[in-house]
C-alpha positions in Angstrom: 89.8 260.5 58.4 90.5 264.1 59.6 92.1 262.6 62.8 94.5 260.3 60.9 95.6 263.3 59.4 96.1 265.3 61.7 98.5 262.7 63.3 100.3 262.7 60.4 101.6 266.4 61.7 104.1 265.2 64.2 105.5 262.6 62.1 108.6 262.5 59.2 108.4 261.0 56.2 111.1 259.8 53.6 110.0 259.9 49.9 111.6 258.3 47.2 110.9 259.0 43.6 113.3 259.4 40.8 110.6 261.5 38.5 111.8 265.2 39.6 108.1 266.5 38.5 106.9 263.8 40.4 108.9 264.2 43.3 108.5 267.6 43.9 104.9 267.9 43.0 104.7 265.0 45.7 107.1 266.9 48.2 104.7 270.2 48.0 102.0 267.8 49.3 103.3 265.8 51.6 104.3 268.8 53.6 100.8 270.2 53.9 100.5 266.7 55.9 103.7 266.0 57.8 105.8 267.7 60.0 109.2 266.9 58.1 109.0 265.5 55.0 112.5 264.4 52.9 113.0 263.6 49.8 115.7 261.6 47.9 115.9 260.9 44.1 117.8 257.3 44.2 118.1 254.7 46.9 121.6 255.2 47.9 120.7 259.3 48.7 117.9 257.2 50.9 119.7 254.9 52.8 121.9 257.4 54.0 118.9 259.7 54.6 117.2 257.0 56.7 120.1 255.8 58.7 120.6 259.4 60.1 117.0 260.6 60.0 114.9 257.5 61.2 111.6 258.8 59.6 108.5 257.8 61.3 107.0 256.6 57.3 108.5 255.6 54.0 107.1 256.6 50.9 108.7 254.8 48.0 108.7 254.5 44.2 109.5 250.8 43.2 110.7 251.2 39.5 114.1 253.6 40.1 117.1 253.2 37.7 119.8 251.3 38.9 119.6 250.3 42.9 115.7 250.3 42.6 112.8 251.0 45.3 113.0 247.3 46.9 116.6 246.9 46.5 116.4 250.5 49.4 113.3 248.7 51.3 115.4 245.6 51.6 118.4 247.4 53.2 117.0 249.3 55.7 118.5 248.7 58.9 115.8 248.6 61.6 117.5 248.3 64.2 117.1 251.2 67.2 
């Protein structure tokens, strides 16, 4: 377990939660594990996000007002 961790240090992550307790609570975490980690409070912040970031993971709440959670995971574009 310790080693998946660790790899988790040279890798990004995108996190997308609309709760603001949730998400920064979540935030403070996730950078204890990774070595970027962004945040973004509605799908539309996260699409841009991931087309000029290309995180390494995706983290994402499913129930989001408006454009929600799978409505983001099915527009990714994952192409390189």
């Amino acid at each position: 377990m310790r080693d998946l961790l660790i790899s988790f240090k040279d890798k990004t992550i995108l996190f997308l939660e609309d709760d603001e307790a949730t998400r920064l609570q979540t935030a403070v975490t996730l950078r204890m594990l990774f070595k970027r980690v962004l945040v973004a409070k509605d799908s539309i912040k996260a699409l841009i996000t991931y087309e000029s970031v290309k995180p390494d993971i995706i983290l994402s709440d499913i129930r989001i007002s408006e454009k929600d959670g799978l409505y983001f995971i099915k527009h990714l574009n994952f192409r390189t």
